[in-house]
C-alpha positions as CSV (number, residue, x, y, z in Angstrom):
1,X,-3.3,-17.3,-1.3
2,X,0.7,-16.5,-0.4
3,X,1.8,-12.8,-0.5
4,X,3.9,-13.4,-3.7
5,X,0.7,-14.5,-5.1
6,X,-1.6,-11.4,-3.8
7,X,2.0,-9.0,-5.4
8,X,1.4,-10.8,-8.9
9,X,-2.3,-10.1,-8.9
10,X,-1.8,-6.6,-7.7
11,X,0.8,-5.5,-10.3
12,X,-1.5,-7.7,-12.9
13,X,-4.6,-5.1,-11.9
14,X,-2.3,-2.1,-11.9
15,X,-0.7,-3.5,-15.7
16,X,-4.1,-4.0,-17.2
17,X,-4.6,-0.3,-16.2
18,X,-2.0,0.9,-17.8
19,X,-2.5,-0.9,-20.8
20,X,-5.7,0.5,-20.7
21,X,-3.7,4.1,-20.9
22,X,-1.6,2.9,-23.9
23,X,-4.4,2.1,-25.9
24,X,-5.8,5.3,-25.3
25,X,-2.4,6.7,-26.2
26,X,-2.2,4.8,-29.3
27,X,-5.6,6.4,-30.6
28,X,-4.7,10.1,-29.8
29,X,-1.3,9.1,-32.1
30,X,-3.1,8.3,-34.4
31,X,-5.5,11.0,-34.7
32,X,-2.3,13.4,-34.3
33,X,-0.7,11.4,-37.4
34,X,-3.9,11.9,-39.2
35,X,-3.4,15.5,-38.5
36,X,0.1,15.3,-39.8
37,X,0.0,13.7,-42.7
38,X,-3.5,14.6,-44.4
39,X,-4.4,17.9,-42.8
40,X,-1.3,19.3,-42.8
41,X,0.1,17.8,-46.0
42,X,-2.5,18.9,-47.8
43,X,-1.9,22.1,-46.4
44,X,1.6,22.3,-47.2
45,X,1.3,20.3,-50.6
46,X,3.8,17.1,-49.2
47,X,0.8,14.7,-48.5
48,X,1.5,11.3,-49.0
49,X,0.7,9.7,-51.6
50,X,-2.5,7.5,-52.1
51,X,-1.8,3.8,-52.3
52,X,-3.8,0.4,-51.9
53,X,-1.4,-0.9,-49.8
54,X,-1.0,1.8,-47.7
55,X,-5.1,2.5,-47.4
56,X,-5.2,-1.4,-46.0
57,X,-2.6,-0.9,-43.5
58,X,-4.0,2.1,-41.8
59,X,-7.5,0.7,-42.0
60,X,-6.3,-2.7,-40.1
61,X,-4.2,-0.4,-37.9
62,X,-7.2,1.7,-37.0
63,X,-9.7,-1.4,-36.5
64,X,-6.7,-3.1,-34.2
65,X,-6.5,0.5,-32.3
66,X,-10.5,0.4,-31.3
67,X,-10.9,-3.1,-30.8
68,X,-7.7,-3.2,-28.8
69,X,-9.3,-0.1,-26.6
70,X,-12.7,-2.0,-26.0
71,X,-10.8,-5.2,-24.9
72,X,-8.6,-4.0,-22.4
73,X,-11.6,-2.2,-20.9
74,X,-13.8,-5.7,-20.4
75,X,-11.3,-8.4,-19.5
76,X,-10.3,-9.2,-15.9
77,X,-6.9,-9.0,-14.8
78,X,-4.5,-12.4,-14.7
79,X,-0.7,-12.6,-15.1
80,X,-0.7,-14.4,-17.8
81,X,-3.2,-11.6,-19.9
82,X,-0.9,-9.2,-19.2
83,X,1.9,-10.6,-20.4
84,X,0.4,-11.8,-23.3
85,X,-1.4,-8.4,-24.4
86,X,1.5,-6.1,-24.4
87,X,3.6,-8.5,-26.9
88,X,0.4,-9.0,-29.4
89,X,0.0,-4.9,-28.6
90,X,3.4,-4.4,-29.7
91,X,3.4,-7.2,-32.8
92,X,0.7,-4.8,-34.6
93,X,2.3,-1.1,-33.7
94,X,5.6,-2.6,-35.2
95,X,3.9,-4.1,-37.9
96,X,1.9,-1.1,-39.0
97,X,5.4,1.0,-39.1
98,X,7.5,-1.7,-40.8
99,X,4.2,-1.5,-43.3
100,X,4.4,2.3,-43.9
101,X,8.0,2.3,-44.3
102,X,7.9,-0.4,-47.0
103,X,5.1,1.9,-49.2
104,X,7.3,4.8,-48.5
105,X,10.4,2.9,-50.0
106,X,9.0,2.0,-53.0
107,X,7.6,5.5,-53.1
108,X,11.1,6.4,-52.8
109,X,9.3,8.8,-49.9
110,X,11.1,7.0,-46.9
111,X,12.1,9.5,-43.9
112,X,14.1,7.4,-41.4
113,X,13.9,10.2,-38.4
114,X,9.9,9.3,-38.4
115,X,10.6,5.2,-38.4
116,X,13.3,6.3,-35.3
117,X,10.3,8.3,-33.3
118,X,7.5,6.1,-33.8
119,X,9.6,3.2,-32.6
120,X,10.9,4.9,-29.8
121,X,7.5,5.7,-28.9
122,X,6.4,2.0,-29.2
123,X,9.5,1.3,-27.0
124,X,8.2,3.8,-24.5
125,X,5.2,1.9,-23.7
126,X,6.7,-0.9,-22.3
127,X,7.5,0.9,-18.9
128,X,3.7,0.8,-18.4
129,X,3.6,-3.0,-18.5
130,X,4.0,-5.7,-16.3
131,X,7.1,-7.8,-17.7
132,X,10.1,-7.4,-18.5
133,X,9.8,-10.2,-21.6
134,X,7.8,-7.2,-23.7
135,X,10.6,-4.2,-23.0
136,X,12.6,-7.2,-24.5
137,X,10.6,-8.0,-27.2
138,X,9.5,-4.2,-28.1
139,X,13.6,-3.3,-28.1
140,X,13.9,-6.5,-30.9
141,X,11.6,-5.5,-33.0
142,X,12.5,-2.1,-33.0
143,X,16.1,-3.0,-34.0
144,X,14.8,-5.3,-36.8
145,X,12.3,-2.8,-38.0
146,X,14.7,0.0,-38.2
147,X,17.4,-2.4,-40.0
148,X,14.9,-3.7,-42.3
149,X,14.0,0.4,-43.2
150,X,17.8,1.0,-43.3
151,X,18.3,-1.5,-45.5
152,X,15.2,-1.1,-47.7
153,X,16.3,2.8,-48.3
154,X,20.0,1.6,-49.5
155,X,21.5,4.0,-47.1
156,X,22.8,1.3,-44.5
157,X,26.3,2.5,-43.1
158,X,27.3,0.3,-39.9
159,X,27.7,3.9,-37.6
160,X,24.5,4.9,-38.7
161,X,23.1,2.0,-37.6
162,X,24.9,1.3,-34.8
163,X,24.0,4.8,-33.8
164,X,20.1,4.2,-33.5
165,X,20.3,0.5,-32.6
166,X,22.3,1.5,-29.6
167,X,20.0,4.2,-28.6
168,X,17.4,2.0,-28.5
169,X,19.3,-0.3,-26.4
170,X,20.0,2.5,-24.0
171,X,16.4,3.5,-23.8
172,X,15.5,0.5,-23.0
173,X,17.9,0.4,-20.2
174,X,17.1,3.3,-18.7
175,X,13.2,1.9,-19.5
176,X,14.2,-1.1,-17.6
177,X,15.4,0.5,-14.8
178,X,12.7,2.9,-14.3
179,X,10.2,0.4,-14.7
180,X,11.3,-1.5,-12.0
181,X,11.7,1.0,-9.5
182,X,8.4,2.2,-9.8
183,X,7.2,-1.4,-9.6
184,X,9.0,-1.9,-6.2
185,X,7.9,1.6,-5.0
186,X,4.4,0.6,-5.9
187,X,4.8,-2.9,-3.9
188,X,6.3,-0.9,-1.0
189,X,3.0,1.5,-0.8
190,X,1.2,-1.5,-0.8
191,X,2.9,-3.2,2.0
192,X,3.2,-0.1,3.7
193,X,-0.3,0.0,4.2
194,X,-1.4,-3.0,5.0
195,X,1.7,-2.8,7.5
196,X,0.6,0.5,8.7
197,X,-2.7,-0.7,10.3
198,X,-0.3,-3.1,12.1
199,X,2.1,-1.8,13.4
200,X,3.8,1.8,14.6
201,X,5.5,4.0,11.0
202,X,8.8,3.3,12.8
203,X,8.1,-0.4,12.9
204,X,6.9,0.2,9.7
205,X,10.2,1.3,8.6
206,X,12.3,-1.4,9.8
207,X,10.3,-4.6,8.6
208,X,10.3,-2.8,5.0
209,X,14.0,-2.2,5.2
210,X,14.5,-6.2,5.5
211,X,14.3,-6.7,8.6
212,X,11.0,-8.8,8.9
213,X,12.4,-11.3,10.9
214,X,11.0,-9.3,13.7
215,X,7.7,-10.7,12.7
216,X,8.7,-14.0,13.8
217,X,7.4,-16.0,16.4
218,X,9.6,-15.1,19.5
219,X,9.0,-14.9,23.3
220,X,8.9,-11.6,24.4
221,X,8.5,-9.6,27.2
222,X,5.7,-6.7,26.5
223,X,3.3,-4.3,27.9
224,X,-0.2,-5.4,26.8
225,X,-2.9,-2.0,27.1
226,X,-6.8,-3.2,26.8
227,X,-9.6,-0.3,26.5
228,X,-13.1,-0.5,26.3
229,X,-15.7,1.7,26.4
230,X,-18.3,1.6,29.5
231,X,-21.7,-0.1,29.1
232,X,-22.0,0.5,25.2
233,X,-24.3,-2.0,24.5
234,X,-26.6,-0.6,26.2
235,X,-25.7,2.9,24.1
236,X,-25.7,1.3,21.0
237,X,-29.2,-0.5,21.2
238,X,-31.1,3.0,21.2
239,X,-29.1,3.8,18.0
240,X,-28.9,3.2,14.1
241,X,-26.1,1.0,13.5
242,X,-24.8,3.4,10.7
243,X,-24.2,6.2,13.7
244,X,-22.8,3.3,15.8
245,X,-20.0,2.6,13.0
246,X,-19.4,6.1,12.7
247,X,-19.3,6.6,16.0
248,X,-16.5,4.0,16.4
249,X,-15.0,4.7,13.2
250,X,-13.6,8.1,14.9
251,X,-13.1,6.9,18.3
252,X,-10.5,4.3,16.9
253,X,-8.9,6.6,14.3
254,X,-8.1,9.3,17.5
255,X,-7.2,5.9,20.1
256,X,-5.2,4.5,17.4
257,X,-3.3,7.7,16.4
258,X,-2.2,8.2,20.5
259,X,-1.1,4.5,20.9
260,X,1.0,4.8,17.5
261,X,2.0,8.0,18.8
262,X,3.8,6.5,21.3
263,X,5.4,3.6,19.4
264,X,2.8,1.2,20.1
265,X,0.8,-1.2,18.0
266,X,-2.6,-1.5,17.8
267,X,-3.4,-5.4,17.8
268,X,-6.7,-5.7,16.8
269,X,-10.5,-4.0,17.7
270,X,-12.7,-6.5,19.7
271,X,-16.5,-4.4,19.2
272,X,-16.2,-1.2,21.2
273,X,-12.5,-2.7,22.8
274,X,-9.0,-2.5,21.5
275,X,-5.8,-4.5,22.4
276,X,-2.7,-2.7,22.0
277,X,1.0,-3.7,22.1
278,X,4.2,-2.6,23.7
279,X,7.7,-4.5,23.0
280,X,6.4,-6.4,20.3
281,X,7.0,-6.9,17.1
282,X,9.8,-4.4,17.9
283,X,11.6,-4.4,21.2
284,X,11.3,-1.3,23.7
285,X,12.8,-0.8,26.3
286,X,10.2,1.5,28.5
287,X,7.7,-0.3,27.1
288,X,5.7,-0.1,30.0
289,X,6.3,4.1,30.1
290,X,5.0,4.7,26.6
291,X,2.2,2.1,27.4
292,X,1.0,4.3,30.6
293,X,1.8,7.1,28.6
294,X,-0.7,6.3,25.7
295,X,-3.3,5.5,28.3
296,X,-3.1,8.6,29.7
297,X,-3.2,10.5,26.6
298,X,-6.4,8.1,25.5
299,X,-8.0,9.5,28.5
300,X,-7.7,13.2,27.6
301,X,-8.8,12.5,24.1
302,X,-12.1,10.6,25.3
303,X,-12.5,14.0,27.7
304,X,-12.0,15.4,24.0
305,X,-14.6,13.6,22.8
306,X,-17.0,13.9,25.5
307,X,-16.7,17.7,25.1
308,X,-18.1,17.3,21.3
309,X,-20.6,15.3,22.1
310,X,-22.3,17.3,25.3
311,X,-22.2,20.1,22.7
312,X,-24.2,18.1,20.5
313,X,-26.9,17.0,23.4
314,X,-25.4,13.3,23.7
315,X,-24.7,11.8,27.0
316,X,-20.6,11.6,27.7
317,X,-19.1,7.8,27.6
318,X,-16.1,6.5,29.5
319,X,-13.8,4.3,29.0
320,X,-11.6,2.0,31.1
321,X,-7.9,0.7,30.9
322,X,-6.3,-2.3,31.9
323,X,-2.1,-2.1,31.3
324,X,-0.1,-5.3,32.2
325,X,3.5,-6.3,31.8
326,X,4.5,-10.0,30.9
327,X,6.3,-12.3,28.5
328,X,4.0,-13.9,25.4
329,X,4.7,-15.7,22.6
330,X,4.1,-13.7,19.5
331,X,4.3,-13.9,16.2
332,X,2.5,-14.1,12.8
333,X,-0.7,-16.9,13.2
334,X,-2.8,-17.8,10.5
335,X,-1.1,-19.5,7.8
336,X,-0.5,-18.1,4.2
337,X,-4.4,-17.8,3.5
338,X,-4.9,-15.3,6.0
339,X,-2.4,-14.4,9.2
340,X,-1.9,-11.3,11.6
341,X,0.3,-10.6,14.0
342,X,-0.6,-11.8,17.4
343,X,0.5,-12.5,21.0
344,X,-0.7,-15.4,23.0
345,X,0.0,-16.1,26.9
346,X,-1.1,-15.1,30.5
347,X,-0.3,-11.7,30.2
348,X,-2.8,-10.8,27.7
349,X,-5.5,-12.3,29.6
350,X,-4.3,-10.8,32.9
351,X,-4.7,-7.2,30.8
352,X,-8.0,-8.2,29.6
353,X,-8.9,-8.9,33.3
354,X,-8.2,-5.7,34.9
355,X,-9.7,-3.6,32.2
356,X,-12.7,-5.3,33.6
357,X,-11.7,-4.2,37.1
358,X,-12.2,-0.6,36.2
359,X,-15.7,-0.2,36.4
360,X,-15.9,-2.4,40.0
361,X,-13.4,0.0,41.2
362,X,-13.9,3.9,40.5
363,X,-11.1,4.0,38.2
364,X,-10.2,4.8,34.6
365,X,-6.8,2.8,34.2
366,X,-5.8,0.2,36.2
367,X,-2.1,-1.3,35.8
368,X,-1.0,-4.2,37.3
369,X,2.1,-4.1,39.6
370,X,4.6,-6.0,37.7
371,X,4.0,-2.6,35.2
372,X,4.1,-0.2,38.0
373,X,7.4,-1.7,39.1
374,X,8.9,-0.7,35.5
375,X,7.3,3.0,35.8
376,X,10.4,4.2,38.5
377,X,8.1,6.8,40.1
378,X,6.8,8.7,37.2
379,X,3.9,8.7,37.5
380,X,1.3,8.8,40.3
381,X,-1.7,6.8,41.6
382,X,-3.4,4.4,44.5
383,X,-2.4,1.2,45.5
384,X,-5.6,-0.4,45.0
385,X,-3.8,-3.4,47.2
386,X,-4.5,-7.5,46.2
387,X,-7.6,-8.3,43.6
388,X,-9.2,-11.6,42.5
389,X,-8.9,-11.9,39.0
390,X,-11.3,-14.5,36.9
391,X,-9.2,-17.7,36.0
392,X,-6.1,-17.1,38.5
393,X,-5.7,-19.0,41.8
394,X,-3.0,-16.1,42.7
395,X,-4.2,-12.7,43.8
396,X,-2.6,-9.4,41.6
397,X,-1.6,-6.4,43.3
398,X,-3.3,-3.3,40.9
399,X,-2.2,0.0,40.9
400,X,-4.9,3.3,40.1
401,X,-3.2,5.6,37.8
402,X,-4.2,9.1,38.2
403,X,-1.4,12.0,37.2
404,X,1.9,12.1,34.8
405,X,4.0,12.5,37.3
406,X,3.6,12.1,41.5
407,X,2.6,15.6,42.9
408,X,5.7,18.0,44.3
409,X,6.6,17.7,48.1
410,X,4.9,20.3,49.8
411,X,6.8,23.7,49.7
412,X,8.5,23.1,46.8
């Protein structure tokens, strides 16, 4: 399915929902109108007067109201339901006041400032619904309803009319309007999240202010950060799964929150691993900094972790991290069924490869030199000196990070 088609079935869900409210609506009116008119009239001796006619519209208007109220609450959303709904909705409410009105004129009882509210109120329901052909439709109606009423009363003067008809032309401009930014607000929450577990809020930003082009498939040159926590198979197998999730559940939140922290993406979770991304799908340029960065800051916040869990009797875990600079091709992969962003080259695997490094070597993050040659001093570590790395012919020169910044000269 294509992302206009997932919008469309979306904005159908969140329409038969608020169709749902208007029928709701539509029974508390007319429970308040029962008030009004029998309660109240009596009351005040101005009741209406009883009438066949009038006793069959109400009841038909009443059986629409429930039935209309159970339907909406047992079909399954569709574009086409919800466009059809609202114009059948609106048929009956418009039909039901163009009803009363013609009782009322030949009671000689008609009260034109009641036809104007209730159809105002029938208008107002169409900012609730998903098309723009029943705001249309509603407006119509309403025009002809009130010209019909104007007419019926013999009191038809072209400013009068003009007067209402405009209004309701201007309330359904302003309905219109309204309606469609809250629409587009809606569909930008919605893309917002789904974005958000992409990419960095600043990213964010930028690909919903129209610049999505950044999304793309490019070459680019980025820093590519792989973590993974140490022999966790072996943790997890003494374990119920459901404290295994949970577990990882808040160990990604906190490791996602530090690599977004520091404009980064996170790519994707590969079991107790994640991939992240510097320089892509928006260009950086210290990509490598904020990358050694983040991996610094994920160390401290497993040392966070570790702290909670010695205070709960558990055994501390640690993690390693393997940080590489090089070009890839990224870009969106998948088709329109189902795509992510993704990078494919060397680089990524040369990442992947000294993460695995870690543990053979003593060290928590490992960065290969073509990063450390981007760093300009800022931070400090071991030259671990020339590796073999699985797959490559070449040796790689890997670097042992261990401080922000290299220690002062001595007397400083």
């Amino acid at each position: 399915m294509s992302a206009e088609h997932n919008e469309r079935q979306v904005l159908a869900a969140r329409a038969l929902e608020n169709e749902r409210r208007v029928t709701t609506v539509r029974l508390i009116s007319l429970g308040l109108m029962a008030i009004s008119q029998d309660v109240i009239g009596d009351l005040s001796g101005a009741a209406p007067d009883d009438d066949a006619i009038r006793g069959a519209a109400i009841a038909i208007y009443i059986l629409f109201a429930i039935t209309a109220f159970v339907a909406v609450r047992r079909v399954t959303p569709t574009p086409r339901r919800v466009r059809v709904m609202p114009l059948v909705a609106t048929t009956f409410d418009v039909g039901f006041i163009a009803a009363m009105d013609w009782v009322d004129i030949q009671h000689g009882t008609l009260e034109l400032e009641g036809t104007v509210i209730l159809l105002a109120l029938i208008l107002s329901y169409s900012l609730l619904r998903y098309g723009l052909e029943s705001l249309l439709y509603a407006t119509a109606l309403a025009i002809v309803t009130f010209t019909a009423a104007l007419v019926g009363s013999g009191g038809f003067a072209w400013t009068r009319w003009s007067f209402v008809a405009f209004g309701f032309v201007a309330c359904a401009t302003l309905l219109g309007f309204t309606r469609q930014a809250v629409r587009r607000a809606f569909v930008d929450l919605k893309r917002r999240e789904s974005l958000s577990r992409l990419v960095a809020p600043k990213v964010v930003d930028e690909i919903l202010a129209g610049r999505e082009g950044r999304l793309q498939p490019a070459r680019r040159e980025v820093t590519v950060l792989f973590a993974d926590i140490r022999d966790f198979t072996s943790y997890s197998e003494s374990r119920a799964p459901e404290d295994v999730l949970r577990f990882l559940d808040d160990y990604f939140g906190r490791m996602t929150q530090v690599v977004q922290g520091h404009d980064g993406s996170v790519n994707k979770f590969i079991g107790d691993g994640l991939m992240a991304l510097w320089g892509a799908p928006a260009a950086i340029d210290d990509h490598a900094t904020r990358a050694v960065k983040a991996a610094l800051d994920m160390r401290k916040v497993m040392a966070e972790i570790n702290a909670y869990r010695e205070a709960d009797g558990e055994p501390p875990l640690q993690i390693g991290i393997g940080v590489h600079t090089g070009e890839v091709a990224a870009g969106m992969l998948g088709g329109s069924g189902q795509s992510e962003y993704s990078v494919i080259g060397d680089a990524v695997n040369l990442a992947s490869r000294i993460e695995g490094l870690t543990k053979e070597h003593g060290a928590g993050i490992l960065v290969s030199d073509a990063t450390w040659a981007l760093l300009d001093g800022r931070f400090a570590g071991e030259r671990i000196g020339e590796v073999v790395v699985k797959g490559r012919r070449g040796r790689v020169v890997i670097h042992a990070l261990t401080e922000d910044a290299p220690p002062a000269p001595a007397g400083a």
